[in-house]
C-alpha positions as CSV (number, residue, x, y, z in Angstrom):
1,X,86.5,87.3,130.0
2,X,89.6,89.3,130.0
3,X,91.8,90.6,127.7
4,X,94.6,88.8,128.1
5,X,92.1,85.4,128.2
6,X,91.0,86.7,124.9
7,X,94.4,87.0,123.7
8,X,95.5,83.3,124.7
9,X,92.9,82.1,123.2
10,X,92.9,83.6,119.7
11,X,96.9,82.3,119.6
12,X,95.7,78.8,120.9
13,X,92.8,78.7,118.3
14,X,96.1,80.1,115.4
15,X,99.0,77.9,116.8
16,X,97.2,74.7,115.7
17,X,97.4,75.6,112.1
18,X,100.0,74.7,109.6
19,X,99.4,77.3,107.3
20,X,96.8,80.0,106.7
21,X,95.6,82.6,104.1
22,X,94.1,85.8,105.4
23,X,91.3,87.6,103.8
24,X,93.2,91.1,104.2
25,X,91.2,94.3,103.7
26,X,94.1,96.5,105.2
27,X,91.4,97.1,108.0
28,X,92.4,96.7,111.6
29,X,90.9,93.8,112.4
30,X,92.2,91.6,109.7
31,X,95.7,93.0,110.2
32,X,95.6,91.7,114.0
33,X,94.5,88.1,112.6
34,X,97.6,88.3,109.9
35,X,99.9,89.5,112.2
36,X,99.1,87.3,114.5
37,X,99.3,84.5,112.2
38,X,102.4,85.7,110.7
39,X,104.2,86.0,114.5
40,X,102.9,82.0,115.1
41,X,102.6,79.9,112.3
42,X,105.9,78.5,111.3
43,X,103.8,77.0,107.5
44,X,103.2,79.3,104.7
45,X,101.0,82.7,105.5
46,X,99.5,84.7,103.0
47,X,97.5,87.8,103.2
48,X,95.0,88.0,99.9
49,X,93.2,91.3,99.2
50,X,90.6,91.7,96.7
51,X,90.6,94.6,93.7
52,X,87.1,95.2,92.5
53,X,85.0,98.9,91.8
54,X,83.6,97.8,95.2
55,X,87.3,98.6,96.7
56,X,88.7,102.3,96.6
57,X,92.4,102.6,94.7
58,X,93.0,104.4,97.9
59,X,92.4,101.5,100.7
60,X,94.4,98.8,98.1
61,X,97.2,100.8,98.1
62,X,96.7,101.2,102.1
63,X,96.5,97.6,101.8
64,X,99.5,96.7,99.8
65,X,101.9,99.3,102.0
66,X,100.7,98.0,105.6
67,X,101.6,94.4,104.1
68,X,105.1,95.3,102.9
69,X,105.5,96.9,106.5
70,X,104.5,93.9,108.3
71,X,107.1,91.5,105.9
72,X,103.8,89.0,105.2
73,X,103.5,87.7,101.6
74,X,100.7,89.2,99.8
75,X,98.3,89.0,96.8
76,X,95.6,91.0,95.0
77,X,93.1,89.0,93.1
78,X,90.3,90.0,91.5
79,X,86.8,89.5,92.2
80,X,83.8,89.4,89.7
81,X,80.8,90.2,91.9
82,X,79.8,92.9,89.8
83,X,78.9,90.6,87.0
84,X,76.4,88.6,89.4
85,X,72.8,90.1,88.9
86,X,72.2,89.9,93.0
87,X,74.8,91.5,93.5
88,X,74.4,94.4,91.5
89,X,70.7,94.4,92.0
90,X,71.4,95.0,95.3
91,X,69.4,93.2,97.6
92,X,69.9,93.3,101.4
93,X,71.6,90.4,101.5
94,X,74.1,92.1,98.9
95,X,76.9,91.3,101.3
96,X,76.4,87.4,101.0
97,X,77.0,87.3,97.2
98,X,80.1,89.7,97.6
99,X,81.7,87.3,100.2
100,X,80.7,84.2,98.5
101,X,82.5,85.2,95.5
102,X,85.5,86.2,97.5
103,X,85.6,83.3,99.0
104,X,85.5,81.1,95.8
105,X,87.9,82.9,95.3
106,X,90.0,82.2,98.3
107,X,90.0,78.9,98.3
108,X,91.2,78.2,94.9
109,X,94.3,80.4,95.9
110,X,94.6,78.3,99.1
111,X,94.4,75.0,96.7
112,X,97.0,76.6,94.7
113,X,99.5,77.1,97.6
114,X,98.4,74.1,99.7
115,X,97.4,76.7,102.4
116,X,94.9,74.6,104.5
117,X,92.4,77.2,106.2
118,X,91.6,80.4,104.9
119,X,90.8,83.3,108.0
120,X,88.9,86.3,107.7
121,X,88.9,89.4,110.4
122,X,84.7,89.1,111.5
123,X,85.1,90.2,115.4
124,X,82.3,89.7,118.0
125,X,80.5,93.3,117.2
126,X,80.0,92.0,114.1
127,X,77.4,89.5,115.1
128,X,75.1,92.1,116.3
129,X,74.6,94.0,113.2
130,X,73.4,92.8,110.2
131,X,76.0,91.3,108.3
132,X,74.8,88.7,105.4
133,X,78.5,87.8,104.3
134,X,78.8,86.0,108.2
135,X,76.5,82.9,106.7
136,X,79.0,83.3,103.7
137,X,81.9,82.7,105.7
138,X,80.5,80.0,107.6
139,X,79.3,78.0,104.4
140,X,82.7,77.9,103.0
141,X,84.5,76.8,105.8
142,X,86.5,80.0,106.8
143,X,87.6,80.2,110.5
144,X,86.5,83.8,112.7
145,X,89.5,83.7,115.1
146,X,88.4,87.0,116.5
147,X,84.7,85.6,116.9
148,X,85.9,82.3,118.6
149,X,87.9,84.3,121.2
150,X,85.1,86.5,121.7
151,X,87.1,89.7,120.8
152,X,85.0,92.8,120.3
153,X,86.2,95.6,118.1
154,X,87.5,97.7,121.4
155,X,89.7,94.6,121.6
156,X,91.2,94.6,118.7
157,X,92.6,98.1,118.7
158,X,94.1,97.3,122.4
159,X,95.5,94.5,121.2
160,X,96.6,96.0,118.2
161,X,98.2,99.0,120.1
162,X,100.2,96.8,122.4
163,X,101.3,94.8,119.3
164,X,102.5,98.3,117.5
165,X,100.4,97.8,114.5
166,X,100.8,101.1,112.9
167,X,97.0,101.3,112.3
168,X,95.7,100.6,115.4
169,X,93.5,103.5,115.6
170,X,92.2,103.3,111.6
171,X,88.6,104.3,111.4
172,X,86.2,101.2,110.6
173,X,85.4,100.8,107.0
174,X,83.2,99.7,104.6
175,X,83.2,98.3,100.6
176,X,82.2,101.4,98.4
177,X,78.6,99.7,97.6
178,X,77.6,99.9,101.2
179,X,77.2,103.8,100.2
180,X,74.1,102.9,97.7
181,X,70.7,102.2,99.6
182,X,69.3,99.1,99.1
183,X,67.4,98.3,95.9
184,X,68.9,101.2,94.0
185,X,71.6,99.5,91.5
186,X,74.9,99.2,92.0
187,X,76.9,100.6,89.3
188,X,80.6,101.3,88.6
189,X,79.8,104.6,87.7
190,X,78.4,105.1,91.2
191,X,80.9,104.0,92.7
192,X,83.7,106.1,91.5
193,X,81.4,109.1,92.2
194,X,81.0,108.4,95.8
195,X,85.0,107.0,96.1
196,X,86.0,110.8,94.4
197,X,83.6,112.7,96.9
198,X,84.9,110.9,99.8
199,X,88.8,111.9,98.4
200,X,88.0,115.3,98.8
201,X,86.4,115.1,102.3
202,X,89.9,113.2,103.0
203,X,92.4,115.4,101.6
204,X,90.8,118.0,103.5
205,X,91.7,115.6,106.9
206,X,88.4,114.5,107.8
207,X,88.9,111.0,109.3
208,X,85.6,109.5,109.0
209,X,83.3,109.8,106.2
210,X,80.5,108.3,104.5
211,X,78.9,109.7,101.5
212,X,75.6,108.1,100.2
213,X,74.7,108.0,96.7
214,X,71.2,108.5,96.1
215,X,71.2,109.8,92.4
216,X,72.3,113.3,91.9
217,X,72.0,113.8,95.9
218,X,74.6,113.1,98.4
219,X,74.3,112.6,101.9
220,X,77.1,113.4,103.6
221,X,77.7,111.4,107.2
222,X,80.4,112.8,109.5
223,X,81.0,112.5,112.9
224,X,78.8,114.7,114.7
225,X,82.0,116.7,116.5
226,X,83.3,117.2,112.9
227,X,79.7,118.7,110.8
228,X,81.0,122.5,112.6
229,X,84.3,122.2,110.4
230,X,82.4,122.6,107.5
231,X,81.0,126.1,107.8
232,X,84.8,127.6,108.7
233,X,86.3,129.4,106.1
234,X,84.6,128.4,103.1
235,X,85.4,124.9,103.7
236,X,81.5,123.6,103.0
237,X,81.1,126.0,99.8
238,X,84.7,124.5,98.6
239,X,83.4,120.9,99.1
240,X,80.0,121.7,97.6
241,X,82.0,122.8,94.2
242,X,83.8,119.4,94.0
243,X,81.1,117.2,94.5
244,X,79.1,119.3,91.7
245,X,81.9,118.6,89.5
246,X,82.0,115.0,89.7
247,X,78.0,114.5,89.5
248,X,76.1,115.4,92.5
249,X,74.0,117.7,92.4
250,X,72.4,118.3,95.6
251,X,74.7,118.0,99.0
252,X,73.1,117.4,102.5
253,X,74.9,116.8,105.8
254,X,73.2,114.1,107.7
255,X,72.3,115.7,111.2
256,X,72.6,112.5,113.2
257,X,75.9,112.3,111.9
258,X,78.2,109.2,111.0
259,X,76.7,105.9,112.2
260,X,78.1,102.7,111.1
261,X,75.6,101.0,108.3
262,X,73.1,103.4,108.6
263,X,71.0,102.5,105.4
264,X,70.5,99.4,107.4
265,X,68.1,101.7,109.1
266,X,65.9,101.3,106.2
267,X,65.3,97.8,106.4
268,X,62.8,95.4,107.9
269,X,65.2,93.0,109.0
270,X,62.6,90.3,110.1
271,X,62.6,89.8,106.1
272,X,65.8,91.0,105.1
273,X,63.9,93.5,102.4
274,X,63.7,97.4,102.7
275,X,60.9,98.9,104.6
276,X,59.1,101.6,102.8
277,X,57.9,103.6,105.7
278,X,61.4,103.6,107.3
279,X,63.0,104.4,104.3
280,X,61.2,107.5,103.5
């Protein structure tokens, strides 16, 4: 199927809606969903982001800016999944109770503003990893455009390019928990150490980072072009310092370098529950 097949149908699948709210993470594949919603929808659109300890202060601000920008109407609303036990418990299917509480959440907005479908930014990659927040989406009703037109993550960013979407090119992301392996508790206090040891890889222009929380360790996963910036001029020792500061004790850099849900590599996915021997 070809781009520009995939394009038609994604509009044909968002032309037949009177009105939509977006589930808007400020990531790029949401933003091609809202934009295009926004460019063909002549009913009410409205992009929704959620504000938990689950969301870095620096992505909702992202968030906020990039809607401003594209002249959409848009919300933050809180989400509680913190307070659910298996969510904090953190299971590997962590994802689905996170999503099923956004989603709740959704849809009484939607009520609220007689919005009548509620769209979310999965794309077709998605599908092959594991992803428990999918069967959330799909019990409450929200519509996958990208999924439906079977547009890949590759996709989106052409699409997105040729669109001018300013973030075309924005690294993939993730929610902060994603950084805690499975079984360990999520905790705010975790989280805020792993979103102020990711600040200082950014503010030193890394692009792409993931650091894991596993107690006073962290393991730091960057790209594997970018792991040789780190031993020139002090830059590593610098780093080291900060993360020492804010609670981490012990710093490794992941040789394999940045892989997208890599803790996933722990699990036995045939039961959805952490392998032991893998995880080792």
């Amino acid at each position: 199927m070809l781009l520009k097949e995939k394009q038609l149908h994604l509009e044909s699948i968002i032309l037949k809606l009177d009105s939509a709210l977006i589930a808007f993470s400020g990531g790029i594949d949401s933003t091609l969903v809202l934009a295009v919603a926004n460019k063909l929808i002549n009913g009410k659109v409205l992009a929704i982001t959620a504000q938990s300890d689950s969301v870095s202060k620096r992505e909702l601000y992202a968030a906020q800016q990039l809607a401003q920008k594209l002249g959409v109407q848009h919300q933050i609303i809180k989400t509680e999944e913190m307070s659910l036990s298996n969510y904090v418990n953190n299971p590997a299917n962590r994802c689905y109770y996170c999503k099923s509480e956004l989603y709740t959440k959704l849809a009484k907005v939607a009520s609220q503003h007689k919005i009548t479908k509620i769209l979310n930014g999965t794309n077709a990659d998605d599908l092959g990893d594991h992803r428990p927040g999918i069967k959330a989406a799909k019990e409450a009703g929200v519509i996958s455009p990208l999924v439906d037109s079977r547009i890949n993550k590759q996709d989106v960013r052409n699409l997105a390019r040729d669109m001018g979407l300013p973030n075309w090119r924005k690294p993939a992301l993730a929610c902060l928990s994603s950084r805690v392996p499975y079984g360990q508790p999520v905790t705010p206090k975790k989280l805020s150490m792993i979103e102020e040891a990711e600040n200082v890889f950014l503010r030193e222009g890394f692009q792409q980072i993931r650091v894991r929380h596993y107690g006073d360790m962290a393991r730091i996963e960057l790209p594997k072009g970018d792991i040789p910036e780190l031993q020139k001029n002090g830059l590593y020792k610098k780093i080291k310092l900060y993360l020492n500061k804010i609670g981490f004790q012990t710093i490794t850099i992941d040789p394999k370098g940045y892989r997208p849900g890599s803790l996933n590599e722990a699990l036995d996915l045939s039961g959805d529950k952490p392998s032991m021997e893998r995880a080792t």
